[in-house]
RODO-2510 file (C-alpha; in nm, 4 decimals, decimal comma):
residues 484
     n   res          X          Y          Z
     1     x     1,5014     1,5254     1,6392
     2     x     1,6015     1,1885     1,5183
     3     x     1,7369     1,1855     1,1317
     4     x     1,3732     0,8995     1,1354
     5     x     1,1786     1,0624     1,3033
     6     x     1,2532     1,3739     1,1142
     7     x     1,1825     1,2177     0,7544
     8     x     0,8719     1,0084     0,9410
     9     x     0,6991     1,3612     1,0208
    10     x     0,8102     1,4449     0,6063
    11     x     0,6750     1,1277     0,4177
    12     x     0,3792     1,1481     0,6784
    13     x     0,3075     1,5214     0,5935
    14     x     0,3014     1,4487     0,2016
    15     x     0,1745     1,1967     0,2056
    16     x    -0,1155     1,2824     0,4561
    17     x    -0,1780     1,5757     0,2066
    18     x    -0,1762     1,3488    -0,0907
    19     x    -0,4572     1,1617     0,0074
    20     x    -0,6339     1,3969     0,1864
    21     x    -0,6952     1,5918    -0,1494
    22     x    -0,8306     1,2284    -0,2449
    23     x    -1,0660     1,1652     0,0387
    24     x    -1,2043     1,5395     0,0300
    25     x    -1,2881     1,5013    -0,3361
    26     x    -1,4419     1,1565    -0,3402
    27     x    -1,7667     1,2924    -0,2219
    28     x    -1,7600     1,5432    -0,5914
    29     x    -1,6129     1,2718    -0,7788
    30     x    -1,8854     0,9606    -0,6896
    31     x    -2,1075     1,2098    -0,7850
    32     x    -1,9326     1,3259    -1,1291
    33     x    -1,8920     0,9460    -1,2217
    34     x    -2,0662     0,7082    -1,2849
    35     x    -2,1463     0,4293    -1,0878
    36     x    -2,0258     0,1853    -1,3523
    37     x    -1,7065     0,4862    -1,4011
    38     x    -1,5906     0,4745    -1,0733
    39     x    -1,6070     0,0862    -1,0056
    40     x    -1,3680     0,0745    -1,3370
    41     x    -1,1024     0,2861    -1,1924
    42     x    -1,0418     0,0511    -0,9450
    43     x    -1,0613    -0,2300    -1,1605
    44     x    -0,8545    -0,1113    -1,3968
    45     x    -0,5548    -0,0541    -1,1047
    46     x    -0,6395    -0,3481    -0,9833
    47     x    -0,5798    -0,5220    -1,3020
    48     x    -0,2458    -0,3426    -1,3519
    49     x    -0,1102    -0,3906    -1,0237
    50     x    -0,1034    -0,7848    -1,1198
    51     x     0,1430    -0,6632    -1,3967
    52     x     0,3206    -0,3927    -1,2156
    53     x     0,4999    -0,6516    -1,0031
    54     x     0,7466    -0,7194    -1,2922
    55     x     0,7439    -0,4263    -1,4426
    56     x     1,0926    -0,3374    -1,2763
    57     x     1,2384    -0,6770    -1,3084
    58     x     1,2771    -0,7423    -0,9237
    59     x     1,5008    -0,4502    -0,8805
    60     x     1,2705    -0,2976    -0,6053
    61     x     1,3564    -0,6323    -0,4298
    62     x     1,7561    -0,6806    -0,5280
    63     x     1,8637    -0,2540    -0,4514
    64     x     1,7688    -0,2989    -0,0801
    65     x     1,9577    -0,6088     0,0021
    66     x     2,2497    -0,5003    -0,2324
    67     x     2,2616    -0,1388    -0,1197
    68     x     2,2723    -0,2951     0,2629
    69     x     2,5775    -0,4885     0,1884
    70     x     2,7995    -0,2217     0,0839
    71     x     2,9157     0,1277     0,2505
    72     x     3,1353     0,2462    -0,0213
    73     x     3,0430     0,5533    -0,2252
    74     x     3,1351     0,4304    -0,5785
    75     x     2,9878     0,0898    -0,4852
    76     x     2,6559     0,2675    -0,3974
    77     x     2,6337     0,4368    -0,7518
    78     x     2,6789     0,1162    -0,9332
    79     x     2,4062    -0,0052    -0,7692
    80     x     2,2172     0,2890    -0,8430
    81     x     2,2678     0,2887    -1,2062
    82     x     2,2455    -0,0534    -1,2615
    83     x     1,8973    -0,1087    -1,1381
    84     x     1,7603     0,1876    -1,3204
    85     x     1,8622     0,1052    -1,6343
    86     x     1,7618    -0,2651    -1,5848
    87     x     1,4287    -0,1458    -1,3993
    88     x     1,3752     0,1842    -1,6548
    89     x     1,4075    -0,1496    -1,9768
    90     x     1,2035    -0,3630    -1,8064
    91     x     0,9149    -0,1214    -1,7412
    92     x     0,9382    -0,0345    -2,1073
    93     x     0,8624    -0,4314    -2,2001
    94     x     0,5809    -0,5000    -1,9734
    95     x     0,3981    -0,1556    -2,0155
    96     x     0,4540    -0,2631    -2,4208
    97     x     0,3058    -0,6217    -2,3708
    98     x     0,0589    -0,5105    -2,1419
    99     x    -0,0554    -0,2223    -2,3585
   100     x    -0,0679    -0,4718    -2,6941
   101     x    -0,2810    -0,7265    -2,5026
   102     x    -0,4830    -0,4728    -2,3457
   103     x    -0,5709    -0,3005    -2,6741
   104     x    -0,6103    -0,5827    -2,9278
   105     x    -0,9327    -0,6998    -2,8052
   106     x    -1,2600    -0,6467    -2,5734
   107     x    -1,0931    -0,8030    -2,2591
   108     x    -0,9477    -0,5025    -2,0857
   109     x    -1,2272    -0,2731    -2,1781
   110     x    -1,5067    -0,5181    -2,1450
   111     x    -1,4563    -0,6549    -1,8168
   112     x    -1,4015    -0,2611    -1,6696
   113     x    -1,7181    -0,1646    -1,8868
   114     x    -1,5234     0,1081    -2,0407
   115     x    -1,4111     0,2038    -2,4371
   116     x    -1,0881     0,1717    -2,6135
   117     x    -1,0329     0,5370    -2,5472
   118     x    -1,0616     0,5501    -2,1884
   119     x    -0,8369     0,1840    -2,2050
   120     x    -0,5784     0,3903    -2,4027
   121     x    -0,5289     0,7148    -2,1635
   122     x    -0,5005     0,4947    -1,8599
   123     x    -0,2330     0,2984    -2,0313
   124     x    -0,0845     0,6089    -2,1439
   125     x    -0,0991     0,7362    -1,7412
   126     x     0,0865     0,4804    -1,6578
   127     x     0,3935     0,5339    -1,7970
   128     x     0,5048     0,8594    -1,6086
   129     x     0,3412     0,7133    -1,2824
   130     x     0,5426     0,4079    -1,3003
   131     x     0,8646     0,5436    -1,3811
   132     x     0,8252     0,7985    -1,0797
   133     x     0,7316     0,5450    -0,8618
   134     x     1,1253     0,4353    -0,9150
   135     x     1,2701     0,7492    -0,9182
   136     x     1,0618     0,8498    -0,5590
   137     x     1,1574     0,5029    -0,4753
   138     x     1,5581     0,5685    -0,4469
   139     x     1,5087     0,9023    -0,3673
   140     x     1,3846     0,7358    -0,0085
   141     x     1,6522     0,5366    -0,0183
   142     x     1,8670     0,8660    -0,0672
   143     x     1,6441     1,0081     0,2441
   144     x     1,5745     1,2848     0,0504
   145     x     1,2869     1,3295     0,2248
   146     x     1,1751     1,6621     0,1488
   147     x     1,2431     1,6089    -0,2687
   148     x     0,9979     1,3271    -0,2089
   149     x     0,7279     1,4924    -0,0586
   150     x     0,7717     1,7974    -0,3335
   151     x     0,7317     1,5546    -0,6025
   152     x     0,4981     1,3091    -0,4942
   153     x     0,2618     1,6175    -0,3799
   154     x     0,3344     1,7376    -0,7254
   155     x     0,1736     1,4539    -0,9515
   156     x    -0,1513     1,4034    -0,6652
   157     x    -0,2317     1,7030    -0,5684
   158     x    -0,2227     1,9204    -0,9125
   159     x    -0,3628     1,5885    -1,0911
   160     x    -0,6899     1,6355    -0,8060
   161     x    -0,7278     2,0021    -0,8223
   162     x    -0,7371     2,0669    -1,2037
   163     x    -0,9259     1,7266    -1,2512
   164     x    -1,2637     1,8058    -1,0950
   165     x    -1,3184     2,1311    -1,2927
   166     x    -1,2522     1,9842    -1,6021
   167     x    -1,4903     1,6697    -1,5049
   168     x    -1,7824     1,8605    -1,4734
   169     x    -1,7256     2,1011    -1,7991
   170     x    -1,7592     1,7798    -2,0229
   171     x    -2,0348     1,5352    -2,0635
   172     x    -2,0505     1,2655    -1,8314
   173     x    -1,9528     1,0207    -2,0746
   174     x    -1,6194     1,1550    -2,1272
   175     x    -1,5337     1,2393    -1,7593
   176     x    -1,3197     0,9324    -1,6812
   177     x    -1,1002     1,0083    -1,9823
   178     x    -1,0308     1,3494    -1,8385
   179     x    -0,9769     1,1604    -1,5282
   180     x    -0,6804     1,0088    -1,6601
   181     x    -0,5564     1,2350    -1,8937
   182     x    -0,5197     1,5116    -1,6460
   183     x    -0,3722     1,2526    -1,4195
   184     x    -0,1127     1,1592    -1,7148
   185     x     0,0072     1,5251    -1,6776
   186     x     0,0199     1,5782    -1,3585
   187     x     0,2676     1,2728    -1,3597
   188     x     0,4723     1,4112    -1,5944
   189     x     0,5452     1,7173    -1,4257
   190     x     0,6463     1,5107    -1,1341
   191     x     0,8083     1,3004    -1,3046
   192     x     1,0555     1,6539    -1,4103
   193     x     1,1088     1,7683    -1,1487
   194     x     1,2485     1,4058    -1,0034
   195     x     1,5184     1,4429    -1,2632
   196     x     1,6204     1,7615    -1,2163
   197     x     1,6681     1,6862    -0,8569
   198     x     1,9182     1,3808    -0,9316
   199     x     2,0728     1,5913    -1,1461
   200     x     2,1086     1,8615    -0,8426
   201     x     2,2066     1,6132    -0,6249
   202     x     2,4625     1,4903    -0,8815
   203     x     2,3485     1,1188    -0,8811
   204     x     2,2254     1,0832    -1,2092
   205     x     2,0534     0,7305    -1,2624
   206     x     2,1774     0,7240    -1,6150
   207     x     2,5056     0,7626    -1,5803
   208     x     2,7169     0,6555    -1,8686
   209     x     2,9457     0,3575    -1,8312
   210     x     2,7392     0,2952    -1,5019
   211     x     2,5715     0,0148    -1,6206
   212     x     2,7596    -0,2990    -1,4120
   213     x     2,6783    -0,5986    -1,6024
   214     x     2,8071    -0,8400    -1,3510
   215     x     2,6329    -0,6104    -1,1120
   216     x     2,3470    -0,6555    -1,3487
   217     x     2,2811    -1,0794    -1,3755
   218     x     2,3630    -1,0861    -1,0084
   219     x     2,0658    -0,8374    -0,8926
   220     x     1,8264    -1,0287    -1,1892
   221     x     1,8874    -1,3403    -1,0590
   222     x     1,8323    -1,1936    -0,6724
   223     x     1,5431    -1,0153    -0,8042
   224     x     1,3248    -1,2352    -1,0152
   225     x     1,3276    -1,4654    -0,7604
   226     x     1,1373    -1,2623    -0,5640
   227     x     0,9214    -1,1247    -0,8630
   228     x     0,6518    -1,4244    -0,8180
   229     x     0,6465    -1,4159    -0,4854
   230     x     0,5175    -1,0270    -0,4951
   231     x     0,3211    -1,1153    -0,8022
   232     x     0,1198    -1,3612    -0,5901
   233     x     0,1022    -1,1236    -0,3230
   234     x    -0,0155    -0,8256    -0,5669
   235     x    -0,2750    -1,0827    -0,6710
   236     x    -0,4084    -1,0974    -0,2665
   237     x    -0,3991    -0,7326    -0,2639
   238     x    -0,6081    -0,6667    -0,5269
   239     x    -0,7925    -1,0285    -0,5979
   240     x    -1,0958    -0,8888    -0,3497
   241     x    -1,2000    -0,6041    -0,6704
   242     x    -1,0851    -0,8546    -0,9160
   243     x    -1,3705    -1,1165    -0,7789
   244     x    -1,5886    -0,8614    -0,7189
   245     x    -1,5455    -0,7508    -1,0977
   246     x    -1,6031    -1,0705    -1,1452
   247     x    -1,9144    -1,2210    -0,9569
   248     x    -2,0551    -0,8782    -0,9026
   249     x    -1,9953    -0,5926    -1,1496
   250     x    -2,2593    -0,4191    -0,9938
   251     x    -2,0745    -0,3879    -0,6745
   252     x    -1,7053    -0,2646    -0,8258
   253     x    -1,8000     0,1182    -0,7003
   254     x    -1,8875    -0,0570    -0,3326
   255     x    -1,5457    -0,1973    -0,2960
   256     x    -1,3305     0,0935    -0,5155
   257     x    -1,5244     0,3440    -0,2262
   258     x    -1,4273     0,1102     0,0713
   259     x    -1,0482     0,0989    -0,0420
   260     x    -1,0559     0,4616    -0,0714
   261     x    -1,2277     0,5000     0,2845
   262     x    -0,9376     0,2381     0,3870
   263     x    -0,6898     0,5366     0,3444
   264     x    -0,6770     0,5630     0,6684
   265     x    -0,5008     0,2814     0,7429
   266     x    -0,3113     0,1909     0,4143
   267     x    -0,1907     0,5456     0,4461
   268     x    -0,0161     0,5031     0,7451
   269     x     0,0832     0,1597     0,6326
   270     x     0,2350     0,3126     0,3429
   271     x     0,4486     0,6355     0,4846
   272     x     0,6095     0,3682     0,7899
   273     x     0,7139     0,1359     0,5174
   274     x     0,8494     0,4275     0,3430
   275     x     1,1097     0,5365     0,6695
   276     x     1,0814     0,1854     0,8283
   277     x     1,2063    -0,0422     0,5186
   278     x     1,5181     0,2317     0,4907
   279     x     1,6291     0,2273     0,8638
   280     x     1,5070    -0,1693     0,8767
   281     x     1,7818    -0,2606     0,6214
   282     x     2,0515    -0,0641     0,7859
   283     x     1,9384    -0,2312     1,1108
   284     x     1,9680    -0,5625     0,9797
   285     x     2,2923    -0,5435     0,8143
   286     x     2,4818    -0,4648     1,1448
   287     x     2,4391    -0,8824     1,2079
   288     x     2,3998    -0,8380     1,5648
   289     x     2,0412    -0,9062     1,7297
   290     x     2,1031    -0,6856     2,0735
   291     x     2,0639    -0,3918     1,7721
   292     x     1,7909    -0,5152     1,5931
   293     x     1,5581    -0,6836     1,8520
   294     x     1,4788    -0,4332     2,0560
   295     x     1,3956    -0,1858     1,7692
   296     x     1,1507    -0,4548     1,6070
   297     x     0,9892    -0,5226     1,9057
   298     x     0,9125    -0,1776     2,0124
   299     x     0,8045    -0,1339     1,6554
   300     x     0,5899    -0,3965     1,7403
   301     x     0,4064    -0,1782     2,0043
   302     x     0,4081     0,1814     1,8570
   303     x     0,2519    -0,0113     1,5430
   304     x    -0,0197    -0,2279     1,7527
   305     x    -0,1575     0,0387     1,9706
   306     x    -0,1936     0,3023     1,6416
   307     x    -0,3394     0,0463     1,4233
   308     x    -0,5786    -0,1643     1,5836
   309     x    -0,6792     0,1225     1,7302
   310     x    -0,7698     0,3233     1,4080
   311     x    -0,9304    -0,0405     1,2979
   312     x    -1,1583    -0,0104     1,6108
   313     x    -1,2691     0,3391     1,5590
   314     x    -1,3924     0,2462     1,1937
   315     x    -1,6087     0,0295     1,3264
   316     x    -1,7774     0,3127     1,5327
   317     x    -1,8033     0,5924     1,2743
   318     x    -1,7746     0,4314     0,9127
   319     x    -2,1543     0,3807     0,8439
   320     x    -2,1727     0,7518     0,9820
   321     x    -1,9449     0,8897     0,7305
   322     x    -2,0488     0,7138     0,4644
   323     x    -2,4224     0,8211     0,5288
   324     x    -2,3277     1,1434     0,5416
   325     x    -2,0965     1,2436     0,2106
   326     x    -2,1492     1,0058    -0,0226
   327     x    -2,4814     0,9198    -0,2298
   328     x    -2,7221     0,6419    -0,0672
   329     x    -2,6381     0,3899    -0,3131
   330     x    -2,2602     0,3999    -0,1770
   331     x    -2,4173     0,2463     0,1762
   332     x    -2,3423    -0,0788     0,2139
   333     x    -1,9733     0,0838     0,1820
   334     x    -1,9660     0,1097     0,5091
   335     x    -1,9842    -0,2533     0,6430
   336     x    -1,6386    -0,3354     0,4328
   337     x    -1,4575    -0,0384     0,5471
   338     x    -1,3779    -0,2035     0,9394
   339     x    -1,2742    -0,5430     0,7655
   340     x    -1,0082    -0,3504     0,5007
   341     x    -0,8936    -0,1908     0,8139
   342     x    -0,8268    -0,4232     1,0032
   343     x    -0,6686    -0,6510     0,7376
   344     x    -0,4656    -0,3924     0,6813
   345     x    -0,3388    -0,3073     1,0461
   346     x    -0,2298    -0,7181     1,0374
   347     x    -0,0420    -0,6476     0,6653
   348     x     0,1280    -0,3585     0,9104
   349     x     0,2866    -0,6188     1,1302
   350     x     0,4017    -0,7888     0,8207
   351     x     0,6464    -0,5417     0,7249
   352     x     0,7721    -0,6322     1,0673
   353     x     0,7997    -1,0164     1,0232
   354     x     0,9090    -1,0486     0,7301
   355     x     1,2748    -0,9102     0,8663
   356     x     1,2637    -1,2850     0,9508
   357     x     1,3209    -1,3754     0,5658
   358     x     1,5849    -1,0765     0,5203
   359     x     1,7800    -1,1988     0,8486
   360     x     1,8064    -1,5669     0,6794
   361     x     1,8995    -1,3732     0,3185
   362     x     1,6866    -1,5841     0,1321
   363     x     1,4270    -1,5144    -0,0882
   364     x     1,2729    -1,8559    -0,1178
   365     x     0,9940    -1,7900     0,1820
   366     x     0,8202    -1,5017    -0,0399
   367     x     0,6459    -1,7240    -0,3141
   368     x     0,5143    -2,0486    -0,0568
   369     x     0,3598    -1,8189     0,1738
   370     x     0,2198    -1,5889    -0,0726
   371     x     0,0591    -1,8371    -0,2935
   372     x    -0,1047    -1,9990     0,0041
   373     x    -0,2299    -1,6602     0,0986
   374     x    -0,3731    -1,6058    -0,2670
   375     x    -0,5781    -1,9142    -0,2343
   376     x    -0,6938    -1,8596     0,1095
   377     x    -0,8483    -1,5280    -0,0713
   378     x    -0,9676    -1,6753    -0,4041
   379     x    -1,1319    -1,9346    -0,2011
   380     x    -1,2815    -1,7654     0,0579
   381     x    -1,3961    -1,4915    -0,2221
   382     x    -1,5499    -1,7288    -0,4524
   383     x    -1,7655    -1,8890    -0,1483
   384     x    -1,8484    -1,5469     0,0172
   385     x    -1,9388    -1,3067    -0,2807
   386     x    -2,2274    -1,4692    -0,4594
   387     x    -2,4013    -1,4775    -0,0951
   388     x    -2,2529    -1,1670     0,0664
   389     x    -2,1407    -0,9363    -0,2260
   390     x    -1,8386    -0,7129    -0,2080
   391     x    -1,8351    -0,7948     0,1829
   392     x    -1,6926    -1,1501     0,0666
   393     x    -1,4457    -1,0035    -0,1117
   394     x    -1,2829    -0,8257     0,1545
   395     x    -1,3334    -1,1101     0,4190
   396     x    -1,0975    -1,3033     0,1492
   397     x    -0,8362    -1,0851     0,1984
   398     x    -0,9013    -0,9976     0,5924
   399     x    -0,8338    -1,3982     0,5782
   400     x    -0,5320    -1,3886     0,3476
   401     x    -0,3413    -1,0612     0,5616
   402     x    -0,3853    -1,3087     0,8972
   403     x    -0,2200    -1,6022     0,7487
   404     x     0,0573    -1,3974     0,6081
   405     x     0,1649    -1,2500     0,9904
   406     x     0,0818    -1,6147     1,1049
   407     x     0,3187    -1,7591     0,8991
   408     x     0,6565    -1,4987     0,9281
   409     x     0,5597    -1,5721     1,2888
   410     x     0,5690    -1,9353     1,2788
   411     x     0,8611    -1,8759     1,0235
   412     x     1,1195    -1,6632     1,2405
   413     x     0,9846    -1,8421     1,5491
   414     x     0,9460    -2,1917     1,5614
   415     x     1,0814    -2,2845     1,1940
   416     x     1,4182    -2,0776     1,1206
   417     x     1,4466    -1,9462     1,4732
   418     x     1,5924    -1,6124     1,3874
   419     x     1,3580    -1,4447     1,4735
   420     x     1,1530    -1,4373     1,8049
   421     x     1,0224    -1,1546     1,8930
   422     x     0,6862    -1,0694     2,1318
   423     x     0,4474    -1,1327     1,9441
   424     x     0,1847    -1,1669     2,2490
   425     x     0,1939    -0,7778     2,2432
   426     x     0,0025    -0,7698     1,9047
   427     x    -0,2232    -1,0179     1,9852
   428     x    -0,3651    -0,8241     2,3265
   429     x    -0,4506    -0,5598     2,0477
   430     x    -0,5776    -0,7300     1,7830
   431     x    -0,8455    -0,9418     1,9874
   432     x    -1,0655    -0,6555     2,1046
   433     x    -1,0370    -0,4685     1,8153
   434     x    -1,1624    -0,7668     1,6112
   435     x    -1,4316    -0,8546     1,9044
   436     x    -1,5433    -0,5093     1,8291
   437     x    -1,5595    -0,4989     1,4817
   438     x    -1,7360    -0,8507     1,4630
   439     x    -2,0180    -0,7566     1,7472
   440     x    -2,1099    -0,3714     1,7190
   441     x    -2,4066    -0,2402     1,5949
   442     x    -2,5100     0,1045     1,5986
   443     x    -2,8221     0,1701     1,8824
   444     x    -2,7262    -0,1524     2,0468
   445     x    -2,6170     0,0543     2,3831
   446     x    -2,8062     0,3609     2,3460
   447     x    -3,1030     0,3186     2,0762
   448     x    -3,2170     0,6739     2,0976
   449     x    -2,8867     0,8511     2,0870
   450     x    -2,6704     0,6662     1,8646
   451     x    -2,4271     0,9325     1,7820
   452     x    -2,3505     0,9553     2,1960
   453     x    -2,3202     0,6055     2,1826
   454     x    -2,0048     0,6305     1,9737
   455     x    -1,8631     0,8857     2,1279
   456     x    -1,8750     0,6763     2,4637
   457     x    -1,7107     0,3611     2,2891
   458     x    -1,4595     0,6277     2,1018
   459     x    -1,3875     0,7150     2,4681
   460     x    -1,3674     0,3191     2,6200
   461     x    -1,1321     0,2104     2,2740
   462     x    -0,9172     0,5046     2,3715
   463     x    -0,8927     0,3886     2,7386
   464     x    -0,8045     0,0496     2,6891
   465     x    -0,5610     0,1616     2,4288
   466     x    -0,4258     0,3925     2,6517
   467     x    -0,3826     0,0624     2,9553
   468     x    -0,2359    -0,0959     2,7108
   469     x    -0,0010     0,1519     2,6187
   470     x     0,1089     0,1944     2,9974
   471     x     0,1448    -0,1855     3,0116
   472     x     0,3825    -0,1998     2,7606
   473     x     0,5316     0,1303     2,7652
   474     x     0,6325     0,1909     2,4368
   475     x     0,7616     0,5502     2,5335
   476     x     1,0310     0,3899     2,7141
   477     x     1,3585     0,4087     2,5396
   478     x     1,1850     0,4958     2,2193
   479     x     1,4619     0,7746     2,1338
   480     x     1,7497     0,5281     2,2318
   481     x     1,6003     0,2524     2,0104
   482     x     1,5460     0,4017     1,7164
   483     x     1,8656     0,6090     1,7335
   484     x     2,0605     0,5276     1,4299
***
């Protein structure tokens, strides 16, 4: 087994497990919450995610593209201690500024309909989640695959499973601070054991004397370039609850529910950017397209037929699952669930495109494109959500993801050139997963047996995927491709 597809089956497992625990418990915990309780949890991320984009200074951004241009040991641990220490201050400034602005006044509390209390333990919860999110961050980097998966199973899983007990010994009223505070620990048990495995591994990030200051300016100035671009893109990822908080409180559970149902897909995003953004960098770096072509384009492929796929299937069962777990006022959940996933099966195919950007070395595409997409969202959103509700919202950012791909596409393509690739493959996918999404109803085929009904179209997606599949034949020269 491939040294990818070895640490692909790893991040998949833990990460698979992660947010299964979430998915099986979201059925106890809409019903512990709140309605009002669980539409502030994911207004309160969403809120924070805005901020989170600096909170490492751009080092996320600079450590890839510096750690591709060297091969030298020493050189490697420079890196490594240089962008904690930079990333480890900055996190300590924003989370400060953040936490001083979010507690002097209503704001913060008053737009997630929560008290100072509950605003207090989330900020508190953030500081061991954002600091592991680093350490879990290099340690992928590292492909320490299996440390990852014991640690990030570590602060999910134990946070879930000692959570929901607690919830439902206290008053309702308090439950979302237990939420958090239980979440806090689990965090910082994770965030332990990451430690003690740098220190195992003997590369500790806090070295002393490892801090390059040369090193240092060079990766700030490489990095906070890029820090507004994935601002403005943080701000299309989570600008759907933001509206939603905004023009319709009373729809914040609706949406927090659907981008929890969404796992599916940003699951699957997530663990292939974990292995693909590694192996992508070393990829690049070689300079030479006859090794990096054909590996993007089959990625192209494998990604496309898994995808849009999985988008096409929502559309089938969501309304059925949703019906059947969750409490009736949840419903109109399901009708936002197919458009999350298929925005997110086109943000999928970014990852891809965007090698277009890292090919040129420049970081100066990031914030044009991004900021285009962020309007494309607000607008649509603002338009959409006072007529349609929380389905606005997410037709914003269905809207944003497509001119994203669109425009690494026309980018590497027809603008730089660097990058053309066959793009025509994801296209044959996307169109009758969309055509599906956009014209199914349930009982439309089969009015008095709607459940065979899906199970038929469950079989037809699965056909055509499977033509598809044997048109392109991504199994061909998948193990030669992606050998490293």
């Amino acid at each position: 087994m491939s040294k990818l597809r070895k640490n692909l089956t790893i991040y998949a497992g833990a990460d698979i497990l992660g947010r299964c625990i979430g998915l099986v418990t979201s059925p106890l915990v809409t019903r512990l919450l709140t309605e009002d309780q669980f539409g502030a949890v994911g207004l309160l991320v969403g809120v924070w995610t805005l901020v989170s984009m600096a909170q490492y200074a751009g080092m996320d951004a600079a450590f890839p593209m510096f750690r591709a241009q060297v091969s030298d040991e020493g050189d490697r641990r420079r890196i490594l201690v240089t962008s904690t220490i930079v990333a480890t201050i900055s996190f300590a400034v924003v989370w400060g500024l953040f936490a001083v602005v979010g507690l002097a006044g209503p704001w913060l509390g008053g737009y997630a309909r929560v008290d100072k209390l509950i605003v207090l333990v989330f900020l508190l919860s953030l500081i061991p989640t954002s600091l592991n999110q680093w350490y879990l961050y290099l340690l992928r980097y590292m492909h320490r695959a299996p440390a990852f998966a014991r640690i990030s199973l570590a602060g999910r899983v134990a946070g879930a499973l000692l959570a929901l007990p607690l919830m439902w010994l206290v008053a309702t009223e308090h439950r979302l601070t237990v939420f958090y505070a239980v979440a806090c620990l689990a965090q910082m048990l994770a965030l332990s054991m990451a430690l003690r495995e740098f220190r195992r591994i003997g590369r500790w990030p806090y070295a002393t004397g490892g801090l390059d200051r040369p090193l240092a300016r060079k990766m700030l100035g490489y990095g906070m370039v890029l820090v507004p671009g994935f601002a403005v893109y943080a701000m299309c990822s989570v600008v759907d609850r933001l509206l939603v908080g905004w023009l319709a409180r009373d729809q914040a559970h609706i949406i927090t529910l659907a981008i929890q149902l969404g796992a599916a897909i940003t699951m699957l995003r997530g663990w292939f950017g974990m292995v693909w953004d590694p192996h992508m960098v070393e990829w690049l770096s070689t300079r030479d397209p006859k090794v990096y072509l054909p590996k993007l384009n089959l990625a192209l492929v494998v990604v496309s037929l898994v995808f849009f796929s999985l988008a096409a299937l929502t559309a089938l069962w969501s309304d059925w699952v949703v019906g059947l777990l969750y409490p009736a006022s949840y419903m109109p959940t399901a009708a936002l669930v197919p458009v999350l996933a298929l925005a997110g099966a086109l943000s999928v195919l970014s990852l891809i495109g965007v090698a277009t950007a890292m090919v040129a070395n420049s970081p100066r595409y990031h914030l044009p494109i991004y900021a285009c997409a962020m309007v494309i969202n607000g607008t649509v959103g603002i338009w959409t959500i006072p007529k349609l509700g929380a389905l606005g919202a997410v037709l914003g950012t269905l809207a944003a993801e497509a001119f994203i791909i669109l425009a690494w596409i026309t980018l590497g393509s027809c603008i730089l050139r660097n990058l053309r690739l066959k793009w025509f493959i994801p296209a044959a996918f996307v169109i009758p997963a969309a055509a599906l999404i956009c014209l199914y109803s349930p009982g439309a085929i089969l009015y008095h047996n709607v459940f065979l009904e899906r199970l038929l179209l469950t079989v037809a997606v699965a056909a055509v995927a499977l033509v598809l599949a044997r048109a392109f034949r991504p199994a061909d020269g998948w193990r030669k491709a992606l050998q490293l």
